[in-house]
N, C-alpha and C positions, 0 to 999 in steps of 0.2 A: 446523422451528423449533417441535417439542413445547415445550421449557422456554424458557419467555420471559426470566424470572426469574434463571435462572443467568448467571452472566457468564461467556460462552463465549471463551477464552484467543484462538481462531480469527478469531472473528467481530471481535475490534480488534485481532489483527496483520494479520490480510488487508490492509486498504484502507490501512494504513499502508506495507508491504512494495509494494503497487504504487501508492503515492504515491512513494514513494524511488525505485522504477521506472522511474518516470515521468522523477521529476527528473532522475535521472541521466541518461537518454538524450536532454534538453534540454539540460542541459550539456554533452554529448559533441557534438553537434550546433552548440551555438553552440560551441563552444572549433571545430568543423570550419572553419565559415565563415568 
């Protein structure tokens, strides 16, 4: 993390893409049970 300053495209899709991740495999999981 040299450039603090830059707004890295990466660094706020990551934790969104495995938020939705996330979600998704609690949905699959509760629609199982």
């Amino acid at each position: 993390m040299r450039c603090a300053r830059s707004c890295d495209p990466l660094q706020f899709c990551m934790p969104i893409l495995v938020a939705l991740h996330v979600c998704v495999f609690f949905l699959r999981e509760l629609n199982r049970g």
